[in-house]
C-alpha positions in Angstrom: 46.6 -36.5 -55.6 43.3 -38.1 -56.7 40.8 -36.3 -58.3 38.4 -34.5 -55.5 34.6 -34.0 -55.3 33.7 -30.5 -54.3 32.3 -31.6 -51.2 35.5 -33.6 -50.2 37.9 -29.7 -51.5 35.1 -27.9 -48.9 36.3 -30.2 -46.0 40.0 -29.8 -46.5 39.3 -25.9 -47.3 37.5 -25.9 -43.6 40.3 -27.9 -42.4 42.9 -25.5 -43.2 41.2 -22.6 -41.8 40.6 -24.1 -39.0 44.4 -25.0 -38.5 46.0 -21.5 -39.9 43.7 -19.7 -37.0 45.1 -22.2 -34.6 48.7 -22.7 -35.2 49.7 -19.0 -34.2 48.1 -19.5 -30.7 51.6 -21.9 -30.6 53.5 -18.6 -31.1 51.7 -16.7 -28.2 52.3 -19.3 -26.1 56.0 -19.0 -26.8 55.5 -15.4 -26.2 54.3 -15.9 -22.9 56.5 -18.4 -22.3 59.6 -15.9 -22.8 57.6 -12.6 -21.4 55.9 -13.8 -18.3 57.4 -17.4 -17.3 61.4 -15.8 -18.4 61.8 -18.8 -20.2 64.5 -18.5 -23.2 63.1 -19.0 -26.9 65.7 -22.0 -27.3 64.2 -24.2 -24.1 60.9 -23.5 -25.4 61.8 -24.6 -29.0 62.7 -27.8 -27.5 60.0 -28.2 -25.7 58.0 -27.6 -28.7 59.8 -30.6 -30.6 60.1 -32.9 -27.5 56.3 -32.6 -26.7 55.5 -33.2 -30.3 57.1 -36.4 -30.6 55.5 -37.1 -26.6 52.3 -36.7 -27.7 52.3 -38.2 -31.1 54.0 -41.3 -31.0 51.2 -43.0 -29.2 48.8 -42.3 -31.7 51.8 -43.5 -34.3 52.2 -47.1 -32.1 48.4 -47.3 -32.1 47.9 -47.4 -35.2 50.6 -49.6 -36.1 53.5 -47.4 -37.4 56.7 -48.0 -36.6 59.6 -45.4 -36.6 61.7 -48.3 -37.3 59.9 -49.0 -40.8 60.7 -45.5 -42.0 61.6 -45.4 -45.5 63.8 -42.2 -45.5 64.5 -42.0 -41.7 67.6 -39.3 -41.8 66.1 -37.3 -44.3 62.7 -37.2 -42.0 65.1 -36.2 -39.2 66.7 -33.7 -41.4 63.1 -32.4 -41.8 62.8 -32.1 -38.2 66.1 -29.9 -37.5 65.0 -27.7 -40.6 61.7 -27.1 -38.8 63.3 -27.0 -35.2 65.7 -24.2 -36.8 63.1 -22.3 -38.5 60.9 -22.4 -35.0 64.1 -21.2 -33.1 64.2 -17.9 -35.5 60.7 -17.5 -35.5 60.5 -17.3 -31.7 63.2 -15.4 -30.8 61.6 -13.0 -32.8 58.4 -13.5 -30.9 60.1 -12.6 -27.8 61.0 -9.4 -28.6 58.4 -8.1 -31.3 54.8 -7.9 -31.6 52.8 -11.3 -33.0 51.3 -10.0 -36.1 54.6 -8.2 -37.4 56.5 -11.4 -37.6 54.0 -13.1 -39.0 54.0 -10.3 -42.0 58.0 -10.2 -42.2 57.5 -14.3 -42.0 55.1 -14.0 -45.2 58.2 -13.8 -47.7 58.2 -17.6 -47.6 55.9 -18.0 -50.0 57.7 -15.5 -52.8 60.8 -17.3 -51.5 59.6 -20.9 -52.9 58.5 -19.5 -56.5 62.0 -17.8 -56.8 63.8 -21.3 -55.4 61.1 -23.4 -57.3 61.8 -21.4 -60.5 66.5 -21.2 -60.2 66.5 -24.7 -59.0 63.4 -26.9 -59.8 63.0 -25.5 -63.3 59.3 -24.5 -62.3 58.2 -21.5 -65.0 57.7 -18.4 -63.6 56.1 -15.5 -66.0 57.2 -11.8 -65.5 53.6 -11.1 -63.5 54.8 -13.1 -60.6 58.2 -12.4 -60.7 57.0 -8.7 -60.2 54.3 -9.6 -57.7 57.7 -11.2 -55.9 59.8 -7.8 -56.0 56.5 -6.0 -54.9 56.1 -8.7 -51.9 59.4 -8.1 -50.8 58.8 -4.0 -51.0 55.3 -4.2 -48.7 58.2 -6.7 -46.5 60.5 -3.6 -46.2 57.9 -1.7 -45.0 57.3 -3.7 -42.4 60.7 -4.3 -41.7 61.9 -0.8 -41.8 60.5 0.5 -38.3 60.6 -2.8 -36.6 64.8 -2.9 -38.0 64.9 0.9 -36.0 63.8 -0.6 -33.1 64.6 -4.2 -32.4 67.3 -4.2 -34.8 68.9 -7.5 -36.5 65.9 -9.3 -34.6 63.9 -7.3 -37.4 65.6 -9.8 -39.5 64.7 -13.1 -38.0 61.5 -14.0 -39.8 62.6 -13.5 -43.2 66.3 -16.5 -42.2 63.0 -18.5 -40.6 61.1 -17.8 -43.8 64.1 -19.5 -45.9 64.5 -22.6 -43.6 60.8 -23.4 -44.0 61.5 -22.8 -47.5 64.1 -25.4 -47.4 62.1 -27.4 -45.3 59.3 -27.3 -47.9 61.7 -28.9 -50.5 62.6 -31.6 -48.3 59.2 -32.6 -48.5 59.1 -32.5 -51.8 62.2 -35.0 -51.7 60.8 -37.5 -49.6 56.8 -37.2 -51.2 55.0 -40.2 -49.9 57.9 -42.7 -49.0 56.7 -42.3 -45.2 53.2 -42.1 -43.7 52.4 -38.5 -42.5 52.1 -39.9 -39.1 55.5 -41.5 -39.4 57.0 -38.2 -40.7 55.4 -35.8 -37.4 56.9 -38.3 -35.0 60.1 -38.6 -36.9 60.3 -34.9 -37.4 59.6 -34.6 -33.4 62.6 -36.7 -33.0 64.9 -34.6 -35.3 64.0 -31.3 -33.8 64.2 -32.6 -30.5 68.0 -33.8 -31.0 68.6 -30.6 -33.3 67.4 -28.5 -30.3 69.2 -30.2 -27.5 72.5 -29.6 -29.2 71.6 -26.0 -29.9 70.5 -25.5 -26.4 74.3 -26.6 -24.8 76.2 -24.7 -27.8 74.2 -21.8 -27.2 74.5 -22.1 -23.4 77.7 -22.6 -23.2 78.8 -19.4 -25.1 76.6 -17.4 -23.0 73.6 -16.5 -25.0 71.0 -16.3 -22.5 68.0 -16.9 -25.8 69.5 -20.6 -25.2 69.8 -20.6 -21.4 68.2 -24.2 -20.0 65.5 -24.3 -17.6 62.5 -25.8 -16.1 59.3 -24.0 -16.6 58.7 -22.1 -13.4 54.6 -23.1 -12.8 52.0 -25.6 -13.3 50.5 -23.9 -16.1 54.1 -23.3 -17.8 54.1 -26.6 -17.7 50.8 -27.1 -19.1 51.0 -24.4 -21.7 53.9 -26.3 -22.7 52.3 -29.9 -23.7 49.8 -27.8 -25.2 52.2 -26.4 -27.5 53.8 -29.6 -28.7 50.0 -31.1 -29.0 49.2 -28.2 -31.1 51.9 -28.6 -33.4 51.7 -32.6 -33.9 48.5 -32.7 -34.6 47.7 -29.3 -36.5 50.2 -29.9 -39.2 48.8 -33.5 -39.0 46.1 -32.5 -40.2 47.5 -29.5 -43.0 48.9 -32.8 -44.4 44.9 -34.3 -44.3 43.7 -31.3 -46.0 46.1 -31.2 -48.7 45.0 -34.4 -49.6 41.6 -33.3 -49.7 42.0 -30.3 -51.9 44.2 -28.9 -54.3 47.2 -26.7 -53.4 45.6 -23.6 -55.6 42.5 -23.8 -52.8 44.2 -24.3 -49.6 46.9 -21.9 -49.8 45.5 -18.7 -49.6 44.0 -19.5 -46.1 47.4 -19.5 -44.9 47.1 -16.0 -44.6 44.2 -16.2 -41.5 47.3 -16.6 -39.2 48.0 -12.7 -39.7 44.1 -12.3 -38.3 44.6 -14.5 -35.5 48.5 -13.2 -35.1 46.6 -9.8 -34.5 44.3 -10.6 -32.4 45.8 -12.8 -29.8 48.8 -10.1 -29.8 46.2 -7.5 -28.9 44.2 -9.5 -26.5 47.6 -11.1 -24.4 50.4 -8.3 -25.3 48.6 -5.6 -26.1 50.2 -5.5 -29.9 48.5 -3.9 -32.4 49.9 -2.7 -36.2 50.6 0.7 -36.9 49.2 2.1 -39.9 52.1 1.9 -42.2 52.5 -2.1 -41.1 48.9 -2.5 -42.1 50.0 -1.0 -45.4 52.6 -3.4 -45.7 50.9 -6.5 -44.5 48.4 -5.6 -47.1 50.9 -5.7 -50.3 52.4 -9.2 -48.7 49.1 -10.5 -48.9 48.1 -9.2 -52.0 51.1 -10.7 -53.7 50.8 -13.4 -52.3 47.2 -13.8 -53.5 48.2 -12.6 -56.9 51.0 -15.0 -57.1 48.2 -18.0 -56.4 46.4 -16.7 -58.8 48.8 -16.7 -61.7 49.6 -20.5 -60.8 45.9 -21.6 -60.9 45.2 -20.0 -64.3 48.7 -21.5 -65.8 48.0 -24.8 -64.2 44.3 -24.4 -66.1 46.2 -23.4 -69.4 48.4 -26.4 -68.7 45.7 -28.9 -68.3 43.8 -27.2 -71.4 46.7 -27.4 -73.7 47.0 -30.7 -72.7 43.2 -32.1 -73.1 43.4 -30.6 -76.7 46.4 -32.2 -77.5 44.9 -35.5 -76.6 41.9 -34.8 -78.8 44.2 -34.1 -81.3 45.8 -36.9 -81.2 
């Protein structure tokens, strides 16, 4: 990524607020969808995927990109059935457990791609964030624990969707800028779609009802439905803008505003609300998390030091 000025690092910093306050309204509407419209989590996973790729391709024709000019086209479809998967686990949980503790169990995905980053990339990892990781994972159990008493294996559900984004991540690292961002939404639109449509009649047809087809049963099902794929498209369309704009190290603490607006659009449509020991919990997640940011900005510093003075030296 080019250098950045610091007004160019404030505009994708206010970029990715903006989008990590949005997104989870995506996940309440997938909540609704399965609580008051009795709509299975897999129909509305396609729906999610399927309204995507609806509502961005125009924008992709208009501009002159064409799916058939894809550099990598079954890795971005690949991409898109990762994503479609992780979405499915993610809300199934939803349906059956309040906003803002998924969100917290779901918050493992970021210890999960230093430990995968470090066994399989090669990336160095020092002992402080290898023990921020094991602390992560504790405040995660704590989390876990009552909501594994109650909704059992469901409990479970963010932390399998946490891995497939993880794996998701790495695709994207595989594929870097072969494709236009725009390219890769619509593409990924397309995969998820296909992925979901195949899960949808396997599921069906052993009898699972979390994959039984249907039609949304109102006008504003309907609605709330386009608005879910326009969400996604264009959101993450834009997460991709603000990367571009501003270093990693900035942008990703702010992924952690979706636990405020989690909690507050659980409260405000569901009537959700932490206990005190999830608070607790949530808070070590996010601490981690924070500290684990941390330790990669001041080695990335130390990197960049090391290497300025070894150019002067030379």
């Amino acid at each position: 990524m080019p250098p950045t000025t610091s007004d160019t690092a404030l505009k994708g910093m206010a970029i990715m607020a903006t989008c990590m306050i949005v997104l989870p309204v995506m996940d309440a509407i997938a909540k609704y969808m399965a609580t008051f419209e009795a709509m299975s989590p897999g129909q509305v996973t396609f729906y999610r995927f399927f309204f995507q790729f609806v509502c961005v391709l125009p924008l992709a024709l208009v501009m002159g990109r064409s799916l058939f000019a894809a550099k990598r086209p079954w890795m971005n479809l690949l991409r898109g059935a990762l994503h479609a998967a992780a979405s499915l686990m993610f809300f199934v949980a939803v349906k059956y457990m309040p906003l803002a503790d998924v969100f917290a169990i779901y918050f493992v995905e970021p210890f999960m791609l230093t430990m995968m980053s470090a066994l399989f990339l090669g990336d160095r990892v020092g002992w402080r964030r290898w023990l921020a990781i094991v602390v992560g994972f504790g405040g995660a159990m704590i989390v876990i624990q009552p909501s594994y008493a109650i909704f059992g294996w469901t409990a479970l559900l963010p932390v399998v969707c946490a891995f497939l984004y993880t794996l998701y991540l790495f695709l994207n690292r595989a594929i870097g800028d072969a494709d236009s961002p725009l390219v890769m939404q619509v593409m990924a639109g397309l995969g998820g779609t296909i992925f979901m449509a195949v899960a949808l009649a396997a599921g069906d047809g052993a009898g699972q009802l979390d994959f039984a087809p249907s039609l949304p049963a109102s006008l504003l099902g309907w609605v709330l439905l386009v608005l879910l794929g326009s969400i996604s498209g264009y959101m993450h369309l834009l997460v991709v803008r603000a990367f571009r704009m501003a270093p990693l190290s900035l942008l990703a603490p702010f992924q952690y505003f979706e636990i405020i607006s989690a909690t507050v659009l659980g409260y405000a449509l569901f009537g959700d609300f932490p206990t005190a020991s999830k608070w607790l919990g949530i808070a070590i997640i996010v601490s981690s998390g924070l500290f684990i940011i941390w330790r990669e900005r001041v080695r990335t510093k130390q990197t960049a030091a090391k290497s300025s003075s070894g150019l002067a030296a030379g």
